[in-house]
C-alpha positions as a printed NumPy array, in Angstrom:
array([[  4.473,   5.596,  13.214],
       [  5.131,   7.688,  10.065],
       [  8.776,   8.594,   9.901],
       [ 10.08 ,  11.842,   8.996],
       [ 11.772,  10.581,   6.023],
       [  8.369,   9.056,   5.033],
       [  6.741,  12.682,   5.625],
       [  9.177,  14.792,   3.283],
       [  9.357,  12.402,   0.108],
       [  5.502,  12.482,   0.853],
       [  6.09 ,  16.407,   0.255],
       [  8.919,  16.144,  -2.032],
       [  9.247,  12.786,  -3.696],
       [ 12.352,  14.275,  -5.401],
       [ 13.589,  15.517,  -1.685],
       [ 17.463,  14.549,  -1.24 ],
       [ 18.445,  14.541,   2.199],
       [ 19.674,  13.42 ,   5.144],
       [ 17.747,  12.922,   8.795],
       [ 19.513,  12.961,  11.839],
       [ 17.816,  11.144,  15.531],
       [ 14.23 ,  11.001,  13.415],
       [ 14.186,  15.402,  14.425],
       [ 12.44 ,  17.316,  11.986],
       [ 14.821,  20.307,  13.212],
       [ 17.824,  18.154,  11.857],
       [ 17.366,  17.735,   8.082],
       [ 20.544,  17.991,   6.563],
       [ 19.133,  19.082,   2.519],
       [ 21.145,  17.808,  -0.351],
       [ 21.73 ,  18.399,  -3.727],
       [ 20.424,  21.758,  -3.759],
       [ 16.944,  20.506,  -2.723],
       [ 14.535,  22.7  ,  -1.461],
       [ 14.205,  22.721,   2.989],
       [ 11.048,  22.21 ,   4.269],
       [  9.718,  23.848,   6.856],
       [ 10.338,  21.871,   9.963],
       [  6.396,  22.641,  10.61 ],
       [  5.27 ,  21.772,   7.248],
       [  6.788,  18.406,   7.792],
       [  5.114,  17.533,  10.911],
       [  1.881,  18.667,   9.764],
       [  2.165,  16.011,   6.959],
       [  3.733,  13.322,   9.464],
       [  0.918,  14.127,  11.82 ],
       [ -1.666,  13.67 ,   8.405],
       [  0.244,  10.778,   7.119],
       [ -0.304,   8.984,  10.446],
       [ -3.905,  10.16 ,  10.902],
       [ -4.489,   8.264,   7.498],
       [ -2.45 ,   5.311,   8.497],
       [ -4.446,   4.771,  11.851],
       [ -7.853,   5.849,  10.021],
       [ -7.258,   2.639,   7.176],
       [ -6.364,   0.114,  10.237],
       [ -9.479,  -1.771,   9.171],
       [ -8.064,  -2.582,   5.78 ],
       [ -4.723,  -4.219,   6.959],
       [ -6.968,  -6.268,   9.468],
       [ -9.185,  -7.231,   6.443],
       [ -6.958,  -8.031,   3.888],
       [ -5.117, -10.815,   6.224],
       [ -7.794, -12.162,   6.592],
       [ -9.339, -12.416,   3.38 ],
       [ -8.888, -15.509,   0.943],
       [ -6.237, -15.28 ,  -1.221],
       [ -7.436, -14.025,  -4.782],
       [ -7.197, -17.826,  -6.172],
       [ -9.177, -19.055,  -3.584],
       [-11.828, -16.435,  -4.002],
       [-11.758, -17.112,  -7.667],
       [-12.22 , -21.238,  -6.937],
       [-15.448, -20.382,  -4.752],
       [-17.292, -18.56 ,  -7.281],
       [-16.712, -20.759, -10.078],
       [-17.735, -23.538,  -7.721],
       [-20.351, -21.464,  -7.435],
       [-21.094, -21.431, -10.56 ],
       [-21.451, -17.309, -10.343],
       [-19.144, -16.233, -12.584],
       [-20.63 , -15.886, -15.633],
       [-20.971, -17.944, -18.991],
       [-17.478, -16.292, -20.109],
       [-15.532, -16.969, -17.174],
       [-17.109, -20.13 , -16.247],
       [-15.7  , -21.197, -19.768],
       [-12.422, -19.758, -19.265],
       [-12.269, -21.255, -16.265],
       [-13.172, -24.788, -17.211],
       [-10.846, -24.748, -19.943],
       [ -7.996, -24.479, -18.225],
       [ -9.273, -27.395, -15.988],
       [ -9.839, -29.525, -18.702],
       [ -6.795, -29.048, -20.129],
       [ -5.17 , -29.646, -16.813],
       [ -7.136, -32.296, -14.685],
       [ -6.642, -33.018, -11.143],
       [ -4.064, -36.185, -11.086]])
Protein backbone atom coordinates (compact mmCIF):
# COMPACT_ATOMS: atom_id res chain seq x y z
CA UNK A 1 0.00 0.00 0.00
CA UNK A 2 1.23 3.51 -0.96
CA UNK A 3 1.65 5.58 2.15
CA UNK A 4 0.63 9.03 2.51
CA UNK A 5 4.04 10.22 3.03
CA UNK A 6 4.92 8.35 -0.23
CA UNK A 7 1.86 10.27 -1.98
CA UNK A 8 2.88 14.00 -1.01
CA UNK A 9 6.78 13.88 -1.78
CA UNK A 10 5.27 12.19 -4.98
CA UNK A 11 3.43 15.75 -5.24
CA UNK A 12 5.98 17.75 -3.56
CA UNK A 13 9.38 16.14 -3.45
CA UNK A 14 10.47 19.29 -1.53
CA UNK A 15 7.20 18.73 0.90
CA UNK A 16 8.38 19.11 4.72
CA UNK A 17 6.03 17.65 6.99
CA UNK A 18 4.80 15.66 9.44
CA UNK A 19 1.91 12.68 9.22
CA UNK A 20 0.02 11.73 12.03
CA UNK A 21 -2.03 7.78 12.23
CA UNK A 22 -1.19 7.52 8.15
CA UNK A 23 -4.68 10.38 7.90
CA UNK A 24 -4.44 12.53 5.07
CA UNK A 25 -6.65 15.04 7.29
CA UNK A 26 -3.60 15.14 9.78
CA UNK A 27 -0.61 16.64 7.91
CA UNK A 28 1.12 18.76 10.15
CA UNK A 29 3.15 21.23 7.10
CA UNK A 30 6.56 22.47 7.95
CA UNK A 31 8.87 24.91 7.05
CA UNK A 32 6.51 27.06 5.38
CA UNK A 33 5.69 24.32 2.82
CA UNK A 34 2.82 24.50 0.83
CA UNK A 35 -0.61 22.06 2.31
CA UNK A 36 -2.00 19.88 0.03
CA UNK A 37 -5.26 19.32 -0.37
CA UNK A 38 -6.23 16.37 1.71
CA UNK A 39 -8.12 15.24 -1.71
CA UNK A 40 -5.32 15.94 -3.95
CA UNK A 41 -3.29 13.58 -1.88
CA UNK A 42 -5.49 10.67 -2.03
CA UNK A 43 -6.09 11.01 -5.57
CA UNK A 44 -2.28 10.53 -6.06
CA UNK A 45 -2.13 7.69 -3.26
CA UNK A 46 -5.06 6.08 -4.98
CA UNK A 47 -2.82 6.61 -8.62
CA UNK A 48 0.38 5.72 -7.00
CA UNK A 49 -1.14 2.39 -5.91
CA UNK A 50 -3.05 1.79 -9.16
CA UNK A 51 0.54 1.91 -10.78
CA UNK A 52 2.09 -0.18 -8.11
CA UNK A 53 -0.56 -3.07 -8.51
CA UNK A 54 -0.66 -2.47 -12.47
CA UNK A 55 3.60 -3.25 -12.62
CA UNK A 56 3.07 -6.50 -10.23
CA UNK A 57 4.30 -8.50 -13.21
CA UNK A 58 7.68 -6.84 -13.17
CA UNK A 59 8.59 -7.55 -9.44
CA UNK A 60 7.45 -11.25 -10.18
CA UNK A 61 9.79 -11.19 -13.26
CA UNK A 62 12.73 -9.67 -12.16
CA UNK A 63 13.13 -12.41 -9.16
CA UNK A 64 13.05 -14.59 -11.25
CA UNK A 65 15.26 -13.64 -13.90
CA UNK A 66 19.10 -14.59 -14.02
CA UNK A 67 21.21 -12.34 -12.52
CA UNK A 68 22.82 -9.92 -15.21
CA UNK A 69 26.27 -12.05 -15.01
CA UNK A 70 24.62 -15.06 -15.60
CA UNK A 71 22.69 -13.75 -18.53
CA UNK A 72 25.88 -12.32 -19.84
CA UNK A 73 27.77 -16.06 -19.38
CA UNK A 74 24.84 -17.68 -21.55
CA UNK A 75 25.18 -15.59 -24.49
CA UNK A 76 28.78 -15.62 -24.78
CA UNK A 77 28.48 -19.37 -24.37
CA UNK A 78 26.37 -18.84 -26.91
CA UNK A 79 28.52 -17.43 -28.84
CA UNK A 80 25.73 -14.48 -29.66
CA UNK A 81 27.29 -11.66 -28.62
CA UNK A 82 29.02 -10.31 -31.23
CA UNK A 83 32.73 -10.26 -32.59
CA UNK A 84 33.37 -7.16 -30.11
CA UNK A 85 32.04 -8.54 -27.08
CA UNK A 86 32.93 -12.03 -27.69
CA UNK A 87 36.56 -10.51 -27.67
CA UNK A 88 36.06 -8.50 -24.71
CA UNK A 89 34.77 -11.18 -23.16
CA UNK A 90 37.45 -13.74 -23.85
CA UNK A 91 40.02 -11.45 -22.84
CA UNK A 92 39.24 -11.14 -19.61
CA UNK A 93 39.06 -15.02 -19.46
CA UNK A 94 42.28 -15.44 -20.76
CA UNK A 95 43.77 -13.25 -18.64
CA UNK A 96 42.03 -14.88 -15.76
CA UNK A 97 41.61 -18.75 -16.32
CA UNK A 98 39.51 -20.99 -14.35
CA UNK A 99 42.03 -22.56 -11.55
Amino acid sequence: MTDIAQSILAINPNAKFTVFAEDASNVKWHDNTTPIAEADILAKQAELQADYEAKEYQRKRASEYPSIGDQLDMIYKAGQGGDAFQAAIQAVKDKYPKG
